[in-house]
MDAnalysis code that builds the backbone (N, CA, C; Angstrom):
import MDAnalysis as mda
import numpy as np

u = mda.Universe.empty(303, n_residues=101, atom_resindex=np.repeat(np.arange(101), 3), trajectory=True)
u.add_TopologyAttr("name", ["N", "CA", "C"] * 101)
u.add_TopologyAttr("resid", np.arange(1, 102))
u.add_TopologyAttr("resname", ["UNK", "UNK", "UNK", "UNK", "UNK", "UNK", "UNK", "UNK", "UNK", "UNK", "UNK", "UNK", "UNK", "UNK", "UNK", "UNK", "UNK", "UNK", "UNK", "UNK", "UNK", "UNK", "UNK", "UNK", "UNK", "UNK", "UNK", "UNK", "UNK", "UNK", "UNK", "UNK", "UNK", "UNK", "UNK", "UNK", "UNK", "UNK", "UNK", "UNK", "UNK", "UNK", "UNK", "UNK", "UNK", "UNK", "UNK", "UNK", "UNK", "UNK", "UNK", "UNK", "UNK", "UNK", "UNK", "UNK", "UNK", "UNK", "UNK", "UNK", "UNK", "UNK", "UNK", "UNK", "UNK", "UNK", "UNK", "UNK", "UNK", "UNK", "UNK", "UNK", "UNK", "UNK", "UNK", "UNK", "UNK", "UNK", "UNK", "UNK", "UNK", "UNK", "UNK", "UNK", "UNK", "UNK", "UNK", "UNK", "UNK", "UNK", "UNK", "UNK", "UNK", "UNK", "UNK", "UNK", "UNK", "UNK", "UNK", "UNK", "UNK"])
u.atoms.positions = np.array([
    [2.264, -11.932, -19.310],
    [2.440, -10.572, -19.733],
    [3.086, -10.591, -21.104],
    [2.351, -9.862, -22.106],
    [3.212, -9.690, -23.455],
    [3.746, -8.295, -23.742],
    [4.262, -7.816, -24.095],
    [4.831, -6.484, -24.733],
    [3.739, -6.612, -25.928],
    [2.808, -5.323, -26.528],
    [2.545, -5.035, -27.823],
    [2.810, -3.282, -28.068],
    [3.458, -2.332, -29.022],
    [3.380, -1.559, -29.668],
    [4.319, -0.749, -28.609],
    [5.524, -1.218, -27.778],
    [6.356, -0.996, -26.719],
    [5.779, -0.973, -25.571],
    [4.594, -1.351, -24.946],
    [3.844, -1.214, -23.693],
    [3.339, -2.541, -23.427],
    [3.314, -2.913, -22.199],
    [3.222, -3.975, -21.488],
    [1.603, -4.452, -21.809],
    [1.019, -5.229, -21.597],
    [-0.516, -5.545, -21.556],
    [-0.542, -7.072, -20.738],
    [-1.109, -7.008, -19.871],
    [-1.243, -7.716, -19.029],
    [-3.398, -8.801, -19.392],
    [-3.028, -9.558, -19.405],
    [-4.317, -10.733, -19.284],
    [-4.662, -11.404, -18.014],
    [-5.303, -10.730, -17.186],
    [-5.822, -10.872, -15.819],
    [-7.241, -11.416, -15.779],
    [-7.645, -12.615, -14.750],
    [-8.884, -12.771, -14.266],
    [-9.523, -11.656, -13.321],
    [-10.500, -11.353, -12.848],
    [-11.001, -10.451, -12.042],
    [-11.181, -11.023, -10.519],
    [-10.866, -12.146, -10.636],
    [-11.378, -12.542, -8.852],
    [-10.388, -13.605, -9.082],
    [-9.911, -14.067, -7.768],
    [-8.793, -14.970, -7.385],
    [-8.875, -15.227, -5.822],
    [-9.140, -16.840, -5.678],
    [-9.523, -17.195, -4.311],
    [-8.014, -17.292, -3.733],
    [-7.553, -16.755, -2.999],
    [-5.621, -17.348, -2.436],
    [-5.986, -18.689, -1.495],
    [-7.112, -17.867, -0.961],
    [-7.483, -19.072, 0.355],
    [-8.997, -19.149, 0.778],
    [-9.164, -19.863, 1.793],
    [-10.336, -19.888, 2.241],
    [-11.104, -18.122, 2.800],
    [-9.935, -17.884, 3.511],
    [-10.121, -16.519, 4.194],
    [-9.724, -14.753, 2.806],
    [-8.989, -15.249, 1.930],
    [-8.199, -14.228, 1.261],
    [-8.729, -14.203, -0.545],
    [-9.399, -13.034, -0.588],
    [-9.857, -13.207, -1.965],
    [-9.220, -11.861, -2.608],
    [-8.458, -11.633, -3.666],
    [-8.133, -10.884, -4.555],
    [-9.201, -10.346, -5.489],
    [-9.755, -9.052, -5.817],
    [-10.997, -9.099, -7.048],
    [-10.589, -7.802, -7.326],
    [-11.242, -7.295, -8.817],
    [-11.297, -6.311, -9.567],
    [-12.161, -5.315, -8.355],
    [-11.323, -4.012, -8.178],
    [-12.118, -2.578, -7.812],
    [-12.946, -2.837, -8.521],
    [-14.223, -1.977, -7.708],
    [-15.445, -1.624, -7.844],
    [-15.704, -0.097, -7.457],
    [-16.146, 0.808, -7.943],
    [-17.125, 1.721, -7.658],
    [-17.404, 2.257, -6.625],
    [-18.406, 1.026, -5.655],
    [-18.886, 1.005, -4.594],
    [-18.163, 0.703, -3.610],
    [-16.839, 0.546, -3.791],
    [-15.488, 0.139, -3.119],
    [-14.824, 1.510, -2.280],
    [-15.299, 2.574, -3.221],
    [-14.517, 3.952, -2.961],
    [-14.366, 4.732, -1.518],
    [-15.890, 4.118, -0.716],
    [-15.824, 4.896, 0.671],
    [-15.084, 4.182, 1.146],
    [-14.948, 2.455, 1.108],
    [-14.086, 1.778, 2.269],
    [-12.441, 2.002, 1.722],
    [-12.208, 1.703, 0.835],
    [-11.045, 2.557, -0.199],
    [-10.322, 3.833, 0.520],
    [-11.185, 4.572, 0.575],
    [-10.777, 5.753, 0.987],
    [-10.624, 6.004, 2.757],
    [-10.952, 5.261, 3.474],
    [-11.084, 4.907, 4.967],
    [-9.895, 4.391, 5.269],
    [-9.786, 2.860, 4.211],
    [-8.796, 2.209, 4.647],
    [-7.272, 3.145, 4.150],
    [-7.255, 4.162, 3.204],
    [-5.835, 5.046, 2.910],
    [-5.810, 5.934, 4.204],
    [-6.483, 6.119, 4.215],
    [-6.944, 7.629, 5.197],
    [-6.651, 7.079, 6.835],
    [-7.074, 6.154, 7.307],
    [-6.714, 5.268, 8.310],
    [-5.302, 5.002, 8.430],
    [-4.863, 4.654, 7.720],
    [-3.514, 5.031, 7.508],
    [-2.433, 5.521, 6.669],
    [-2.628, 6.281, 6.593],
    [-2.381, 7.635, 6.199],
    [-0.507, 7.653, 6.680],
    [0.143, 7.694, 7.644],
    [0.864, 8.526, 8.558],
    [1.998, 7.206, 7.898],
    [1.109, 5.803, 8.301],
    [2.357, 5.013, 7.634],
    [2.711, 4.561, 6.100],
    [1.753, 4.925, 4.817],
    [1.097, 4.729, 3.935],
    [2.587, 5.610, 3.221],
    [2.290, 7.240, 3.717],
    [3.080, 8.183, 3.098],
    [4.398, 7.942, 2.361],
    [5.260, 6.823, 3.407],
    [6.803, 6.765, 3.049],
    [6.726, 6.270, 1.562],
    [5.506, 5.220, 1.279],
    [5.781, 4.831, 0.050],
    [4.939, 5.381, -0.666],
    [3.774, 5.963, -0.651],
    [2.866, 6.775, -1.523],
    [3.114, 8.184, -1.749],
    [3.669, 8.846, -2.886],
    [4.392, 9.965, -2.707],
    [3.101, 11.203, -3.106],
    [1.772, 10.073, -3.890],
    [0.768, 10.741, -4.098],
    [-0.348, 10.940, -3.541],
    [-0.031, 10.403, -1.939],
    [-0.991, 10.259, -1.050],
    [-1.734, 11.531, -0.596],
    [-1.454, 12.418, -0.664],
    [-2.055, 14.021, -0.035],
    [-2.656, 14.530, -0.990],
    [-3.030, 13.459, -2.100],
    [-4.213, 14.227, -3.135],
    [-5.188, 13.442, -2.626],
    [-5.128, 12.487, -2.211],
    [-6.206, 11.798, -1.803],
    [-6.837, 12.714, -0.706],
    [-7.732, 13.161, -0.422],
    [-8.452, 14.146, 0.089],
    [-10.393, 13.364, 0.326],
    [-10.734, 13.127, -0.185],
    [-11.981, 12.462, 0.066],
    [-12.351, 10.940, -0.714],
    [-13.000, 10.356, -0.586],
    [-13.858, 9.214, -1.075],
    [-13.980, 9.252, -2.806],
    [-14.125, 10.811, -3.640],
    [-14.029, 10.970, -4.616],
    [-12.625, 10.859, -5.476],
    [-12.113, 11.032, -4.500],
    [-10.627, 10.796, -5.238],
    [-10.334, 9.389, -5.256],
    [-10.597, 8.588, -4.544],
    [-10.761, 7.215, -4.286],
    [-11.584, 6.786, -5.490],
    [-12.908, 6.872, -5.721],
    [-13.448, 6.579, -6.818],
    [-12.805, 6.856, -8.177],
    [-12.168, 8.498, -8.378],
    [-11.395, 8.383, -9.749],
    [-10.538, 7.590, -10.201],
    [-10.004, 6.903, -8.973],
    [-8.678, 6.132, -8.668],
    [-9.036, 4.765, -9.487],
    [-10.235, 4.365, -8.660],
    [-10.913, 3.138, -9.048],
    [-11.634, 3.264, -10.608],
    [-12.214, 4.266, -11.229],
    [-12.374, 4.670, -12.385],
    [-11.358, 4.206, -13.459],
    [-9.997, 5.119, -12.855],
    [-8.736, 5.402, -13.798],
    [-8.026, 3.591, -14.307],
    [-8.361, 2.924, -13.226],
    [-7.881, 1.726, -13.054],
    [-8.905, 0.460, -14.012],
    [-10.145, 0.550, -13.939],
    [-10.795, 0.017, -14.482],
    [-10.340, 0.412, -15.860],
    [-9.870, 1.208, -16.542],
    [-9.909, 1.795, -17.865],
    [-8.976, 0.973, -18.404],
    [-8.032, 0.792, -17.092],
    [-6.318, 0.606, -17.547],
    [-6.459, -0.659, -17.590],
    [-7.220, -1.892, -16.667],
    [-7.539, -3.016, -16.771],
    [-8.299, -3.203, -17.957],
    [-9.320, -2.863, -18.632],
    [-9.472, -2.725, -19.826],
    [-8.934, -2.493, -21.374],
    [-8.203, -1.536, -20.995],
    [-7.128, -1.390, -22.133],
    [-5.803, -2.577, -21.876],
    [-6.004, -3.776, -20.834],
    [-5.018, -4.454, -20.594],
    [-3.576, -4.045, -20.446],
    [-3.542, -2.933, -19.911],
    [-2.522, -2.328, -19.150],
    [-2.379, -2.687, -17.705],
    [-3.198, -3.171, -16.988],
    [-2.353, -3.155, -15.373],
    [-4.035, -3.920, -14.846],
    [-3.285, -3.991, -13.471],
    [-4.460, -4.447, -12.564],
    [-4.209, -4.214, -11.145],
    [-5.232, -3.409, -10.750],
    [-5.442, -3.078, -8.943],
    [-6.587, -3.623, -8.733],
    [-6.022, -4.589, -7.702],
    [-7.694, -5.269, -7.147],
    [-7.337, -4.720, -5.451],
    [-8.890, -5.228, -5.286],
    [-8.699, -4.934, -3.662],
    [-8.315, -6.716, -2.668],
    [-8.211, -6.452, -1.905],
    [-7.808, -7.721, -1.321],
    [-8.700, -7.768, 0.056],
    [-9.392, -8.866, -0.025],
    [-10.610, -9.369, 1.268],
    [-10.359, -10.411, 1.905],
    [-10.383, -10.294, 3.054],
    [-10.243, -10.934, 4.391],
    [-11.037, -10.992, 5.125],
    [-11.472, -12.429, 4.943],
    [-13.028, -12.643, 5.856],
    [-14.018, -11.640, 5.688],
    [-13.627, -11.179, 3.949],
    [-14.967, -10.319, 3.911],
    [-14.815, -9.176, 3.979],
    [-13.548, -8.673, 4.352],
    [-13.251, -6.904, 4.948],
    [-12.131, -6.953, 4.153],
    [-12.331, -5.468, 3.109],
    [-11.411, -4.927, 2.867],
    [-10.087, -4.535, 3.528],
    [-8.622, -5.343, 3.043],
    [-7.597, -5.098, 3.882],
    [-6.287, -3.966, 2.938],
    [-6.836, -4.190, 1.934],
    [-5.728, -3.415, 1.087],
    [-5.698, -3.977, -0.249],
    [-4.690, -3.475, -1.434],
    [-5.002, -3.056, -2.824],
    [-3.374, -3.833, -3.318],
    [-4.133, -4.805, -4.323],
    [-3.136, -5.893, -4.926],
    [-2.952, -4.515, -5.831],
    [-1.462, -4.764, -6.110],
    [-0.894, -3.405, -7.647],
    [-0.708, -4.428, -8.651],
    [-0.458, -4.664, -9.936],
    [0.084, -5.392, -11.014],
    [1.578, -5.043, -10.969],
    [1.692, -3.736, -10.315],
    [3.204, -3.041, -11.023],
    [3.629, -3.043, -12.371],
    [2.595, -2.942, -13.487],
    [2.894, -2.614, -14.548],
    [2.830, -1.585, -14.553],
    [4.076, -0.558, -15.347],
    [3.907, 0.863, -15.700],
    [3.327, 1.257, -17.053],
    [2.356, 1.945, -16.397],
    [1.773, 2.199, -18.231],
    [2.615, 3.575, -18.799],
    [3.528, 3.973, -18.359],
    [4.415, 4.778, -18.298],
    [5.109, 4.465, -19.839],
    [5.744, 5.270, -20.831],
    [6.644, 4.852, -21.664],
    [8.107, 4.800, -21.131],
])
């Protein structure tokens, strides 16, 4: 991670094997219905730490999500990948960079 122009920028690969079973990769697009299943699924325990969870409302909001993120991985600001397990979406690596000033 370097600092340029007071904001963080991060230099990330897009896919990362952890293990045989556990693969880290760049959101996709086509990610958005299972995306949005797997928030929505849990939902009830998700809340305590997602304070922006009740905008999430459909699959489309999921996709902007995945949109907004691709931009930010691009502009080398941050990275949300999804995280696969034997193939099934289990949940969403954060960078925890704030693109925040």
């Amino acid at each position: 991670m370097f600092v340029s122009g007071g904001r963080k920028r991060l230099k990330i690969m897009t896919k990362m094997q952890v293990n045989k079973d556990i693969t880290i990769r760049m959101l996709e697009t086509d990610d958005a219905p299972e995306v949005f299943k797997l928030v929505d699924d849990n939902r009830a325990y998700l809340r305590q730490w997602l304070p922006w969870l009740d905008t999430v409302i459909d699959a489309k909001d999921s996709e902007n999500f995945i949109q907004k993120n691709s931009q930010q991985y691009a502009d080398k600001l941050g990275f949300n990948g999804v995280i696969v397990f034997k193939n099934r979406l289990v949940g969403i690596a954060d960078s925890g960079v704030s693109t925040h000033a």
